[in-house]
C-alpha positions as CSV (number, residue, x, y, z in Angstrom):
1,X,132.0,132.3,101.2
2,X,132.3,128.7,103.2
3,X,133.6,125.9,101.6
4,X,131.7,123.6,103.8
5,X,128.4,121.8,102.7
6,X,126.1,121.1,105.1
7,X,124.0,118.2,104.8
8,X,120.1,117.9,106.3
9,X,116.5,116.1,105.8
10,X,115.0,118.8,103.9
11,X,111.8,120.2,105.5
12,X,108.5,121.7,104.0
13,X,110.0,125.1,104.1
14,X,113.0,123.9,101.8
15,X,110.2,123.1,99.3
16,X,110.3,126.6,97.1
17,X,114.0,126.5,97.1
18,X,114.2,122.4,95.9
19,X,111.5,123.3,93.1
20,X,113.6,126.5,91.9
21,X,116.8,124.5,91.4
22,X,114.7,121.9,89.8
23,X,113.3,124.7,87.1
24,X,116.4,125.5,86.6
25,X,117.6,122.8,84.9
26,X,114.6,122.3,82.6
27,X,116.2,124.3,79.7
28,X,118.9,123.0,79.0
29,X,116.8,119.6,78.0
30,X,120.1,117.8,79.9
31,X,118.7,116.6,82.7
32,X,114.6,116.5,83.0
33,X,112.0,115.0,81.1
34,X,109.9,118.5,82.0
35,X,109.8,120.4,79.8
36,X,107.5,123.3,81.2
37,X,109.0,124.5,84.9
38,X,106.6,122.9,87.8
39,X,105.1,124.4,90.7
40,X,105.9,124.2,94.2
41,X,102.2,123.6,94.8
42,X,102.0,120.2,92.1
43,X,105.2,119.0,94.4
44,X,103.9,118.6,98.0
45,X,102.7,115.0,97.3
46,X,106.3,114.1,96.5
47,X,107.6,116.0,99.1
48,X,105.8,113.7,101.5
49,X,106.2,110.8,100.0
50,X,110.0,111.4,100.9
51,X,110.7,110.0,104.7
52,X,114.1,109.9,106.6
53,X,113.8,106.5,107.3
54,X,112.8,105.1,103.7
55,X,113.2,107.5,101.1
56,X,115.2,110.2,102.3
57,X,115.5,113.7,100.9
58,X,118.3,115.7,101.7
59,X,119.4,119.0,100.9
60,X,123.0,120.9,101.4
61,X,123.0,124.6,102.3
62,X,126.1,126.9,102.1
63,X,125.9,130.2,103.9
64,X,122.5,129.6,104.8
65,X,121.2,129.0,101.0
66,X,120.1,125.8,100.0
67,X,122.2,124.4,97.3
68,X,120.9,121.3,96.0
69,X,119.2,118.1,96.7
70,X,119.6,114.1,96.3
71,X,116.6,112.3,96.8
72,X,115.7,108.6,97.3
73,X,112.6,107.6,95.3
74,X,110.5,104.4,94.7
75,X,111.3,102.2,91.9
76,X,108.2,100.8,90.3
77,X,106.1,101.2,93.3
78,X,105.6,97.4,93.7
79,X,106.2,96.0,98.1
80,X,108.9,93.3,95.8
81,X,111.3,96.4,94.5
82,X,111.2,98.0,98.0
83,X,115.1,97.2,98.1
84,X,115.8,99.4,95.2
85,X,115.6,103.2,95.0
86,X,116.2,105.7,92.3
87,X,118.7,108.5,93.2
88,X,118.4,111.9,92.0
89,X,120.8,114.9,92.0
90,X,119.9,118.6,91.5
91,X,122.5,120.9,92.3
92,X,122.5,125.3,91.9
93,X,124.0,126.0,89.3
94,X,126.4,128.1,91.3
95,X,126.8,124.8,93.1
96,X,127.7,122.7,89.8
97,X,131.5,121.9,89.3
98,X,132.5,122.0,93.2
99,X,132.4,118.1,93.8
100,X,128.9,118.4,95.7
101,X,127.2,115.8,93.0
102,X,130.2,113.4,94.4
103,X,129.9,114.5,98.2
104,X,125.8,114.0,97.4
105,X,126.6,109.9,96.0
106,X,129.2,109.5,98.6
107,X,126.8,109.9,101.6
108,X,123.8,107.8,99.4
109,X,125.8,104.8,98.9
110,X,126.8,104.6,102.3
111,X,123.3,105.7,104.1
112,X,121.1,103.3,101.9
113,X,121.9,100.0,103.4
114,X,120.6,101.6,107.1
115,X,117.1,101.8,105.4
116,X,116.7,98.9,103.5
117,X,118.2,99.9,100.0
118,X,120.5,97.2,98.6
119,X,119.9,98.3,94.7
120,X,120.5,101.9,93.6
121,X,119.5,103.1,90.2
122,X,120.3,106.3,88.2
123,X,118.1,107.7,85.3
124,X,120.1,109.6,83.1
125,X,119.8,111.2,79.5
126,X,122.4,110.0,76.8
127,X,123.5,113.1,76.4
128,X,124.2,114.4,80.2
129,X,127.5,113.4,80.3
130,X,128.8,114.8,83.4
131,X,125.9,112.9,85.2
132,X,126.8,109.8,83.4
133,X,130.5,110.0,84.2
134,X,129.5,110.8,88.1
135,X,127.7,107.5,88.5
136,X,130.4,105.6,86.0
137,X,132.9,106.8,88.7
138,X,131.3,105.5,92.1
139,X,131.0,101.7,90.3
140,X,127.4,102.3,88.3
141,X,127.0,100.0,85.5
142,X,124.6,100.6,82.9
143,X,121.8,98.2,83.1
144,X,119.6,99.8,80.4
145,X,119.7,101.8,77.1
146,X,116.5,102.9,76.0
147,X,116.5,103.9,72.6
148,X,114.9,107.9,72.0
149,X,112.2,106.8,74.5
150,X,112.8,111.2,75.1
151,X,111.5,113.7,72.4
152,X,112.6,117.2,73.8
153,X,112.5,120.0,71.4
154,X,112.0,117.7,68.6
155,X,114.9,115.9,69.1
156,X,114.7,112.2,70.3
157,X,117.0,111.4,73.4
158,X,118.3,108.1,75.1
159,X,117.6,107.4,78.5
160,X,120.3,105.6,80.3
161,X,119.5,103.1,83.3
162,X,122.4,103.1,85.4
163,X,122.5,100.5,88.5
164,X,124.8,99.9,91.5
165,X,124.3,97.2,94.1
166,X,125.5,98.2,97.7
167,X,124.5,95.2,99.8
């Protein structure tokens, strides 16, 4: 097995494979407000709404399987917040643990200046530690606790703005 990543605009085709490693982090309530696994079909609007030269979506691929995704979303969807983005980070679970979530925020950082992206945001459950320390480590600050704003299985969760300006 390669040790190289390799890094692309994800295409239509790459659609099943994003969705899949998106279920798959539904149960363990870490990381997704979902909490019922989404279609591929219920996703094509938010595929497209994904362009290189605004709000990128990238995936990485070792050995010719896709093995996660960052995305670039819209904040608020108001013209005034155009400058800021949300990022988000879904990686295979065979995928977790290699550094790829670093690699991922690495090339976002750098890349979001050359389309207009001086404000970078991360959603991120209380409890999802690892995520929190990832963005903690590449200079996020947090810039919002919201109190058990979550309920998943019955149990009321924090969501954690984290925020990073890169102008």
């Amino acid at each position: 097995m390669s040790e190289e990543f390799a890094y692309r605009i994800a295409r239509f085709e790459d659609l099943p494979a994003i969705v899949a490693i998106y279920n798959s982090t539904i149960a363990s309530r870490q990381v997704t407000a979902d909490t019922e696994p989404v279609s591929v079909e219920s996703r094509h609007t938010w595929f497209y709404e994904h362009t290189p030269d605004r709000r990128p979506l990238w995936v990485s691929e070792r050995d010719g399987k896709i093995t996660g995704w960052l995305s670039f979303s819209n904040f608020y969807g108001r013209p005034a917040y155009a400058g800021t983005a949300e990022l988000s980070i879904y990686l295979h679970e065979d995928a977790r643990g290699q550094g790829l979530g670093r690699r991922f925020l690495t090339q976002a950082i750098a890349h979001a200046p050359t389309i207009g992206v001086h404000t970078l945001l991360g959603f991120i459950f209380g409890h999802n530690t690892p995520s929190l320390k990832l963005f903690e480590t590449f200079g996020f600050d947090t810039w919002a606790n919201m109190p058990r704003v979550a309920t998943l299985d019955g149990i009321e969760r924090d969501l954690i703005i984290l925020g990073k300006r890169v102008d």
